[in-house]
N, C-alpha and C positions, 0 to 999 in steps of 0.2 A: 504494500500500500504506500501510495506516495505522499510523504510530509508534507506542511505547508512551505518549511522552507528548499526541498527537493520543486514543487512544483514553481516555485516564483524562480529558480535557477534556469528551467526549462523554458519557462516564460524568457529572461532573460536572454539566454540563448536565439531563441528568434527573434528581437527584437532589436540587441542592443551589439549595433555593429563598428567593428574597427576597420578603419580606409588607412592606404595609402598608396602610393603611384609608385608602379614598378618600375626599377632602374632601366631596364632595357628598352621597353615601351612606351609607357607614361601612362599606361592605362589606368584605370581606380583598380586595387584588389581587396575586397570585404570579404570579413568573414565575421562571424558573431562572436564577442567578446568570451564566450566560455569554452568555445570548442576548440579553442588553443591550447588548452588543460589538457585533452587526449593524444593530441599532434602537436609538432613543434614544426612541422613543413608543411609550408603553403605554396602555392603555385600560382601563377599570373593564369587567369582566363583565355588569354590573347596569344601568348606569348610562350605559355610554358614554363618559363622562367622560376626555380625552383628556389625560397627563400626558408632557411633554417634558423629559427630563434632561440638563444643560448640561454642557458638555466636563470644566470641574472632579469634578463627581458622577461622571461615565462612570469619568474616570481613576483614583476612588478604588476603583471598585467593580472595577477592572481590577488594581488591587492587591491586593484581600482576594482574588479568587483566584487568584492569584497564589501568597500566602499559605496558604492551602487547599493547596492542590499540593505545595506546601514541607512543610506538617505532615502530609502522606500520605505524600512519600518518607521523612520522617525516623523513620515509624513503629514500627522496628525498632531505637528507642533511645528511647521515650516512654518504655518501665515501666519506666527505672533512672532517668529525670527527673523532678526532683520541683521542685515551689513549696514553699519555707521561710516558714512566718508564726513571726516572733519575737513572744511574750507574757509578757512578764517576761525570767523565767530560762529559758523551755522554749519549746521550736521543734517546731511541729508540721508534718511534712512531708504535703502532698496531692499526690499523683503528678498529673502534667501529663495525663496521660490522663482523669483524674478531671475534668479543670477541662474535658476541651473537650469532655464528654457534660453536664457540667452549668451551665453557666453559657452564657446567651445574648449573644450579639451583637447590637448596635445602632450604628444610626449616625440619629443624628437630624437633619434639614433644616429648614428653616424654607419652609414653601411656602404663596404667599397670606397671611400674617400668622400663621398656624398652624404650629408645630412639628409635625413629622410623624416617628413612629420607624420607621425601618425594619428588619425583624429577619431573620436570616440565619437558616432552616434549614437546618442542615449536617447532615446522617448521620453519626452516630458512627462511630470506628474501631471493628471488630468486635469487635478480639485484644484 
């Protein structure tokens, strides 16, 4: 029988994808943020282009969702949390819910002498 926290993983899985543009092509290559956990080689669509990620990379990408998971249970307290920017004398509050529909994630590698960005699509909280 599957947990709730097994099924929001699965959820997660089809949802929440990671891009970036293979060196060879430039194509976009996604895949879903958890199925990196079973494999560590991905392959370019286009191209074929076979990319291998080292235990360091695996483990961070094993954290952000981790992270994910953590900002989904805590949902039910995002609209009273806010991020404070002080400007002078006046502080402008942007609710925490606001920053994780609009502001993207990146985690940048350096692979072959190329920096490469990788960007997390996350499906917004609905509420």
């Amino acid at each position: 029988m599957l947990t709730t926290q097994n099924k929001k993983e699965i959820k997660m899985k089809q949802q929440n994808l990671i891009e970036f543009k293979c060196i060879d092509c430039g194509e976009i290559i996604s895949f879903p943020l958890l199925e990196i956990e079973n494999n560590a080689n991905i392959n370019c669509h286009s191209c074929e282009k076979e990319y291998i990620f080292n235990t360091e990379f695996l483990n961070k990408l094993k954290k952000f969702a981790k992270l994910i998971l953590s900002v989904r249970e805590a949902k039910d307290i995002l609209g009273s949390t806010n991020v404070a920017i002080n400007v002078e004398e006046h502080a402008v509050k942007i609710p925490y819910r606001v920053l994780l529909t609009r502001l993207n994630t990146l985690i940048t590698l350096e692979i072959g002498g190329e920096k490469i960005d990788f960007s997390f699509r996350v499906e917004p909280l609905k509420e």
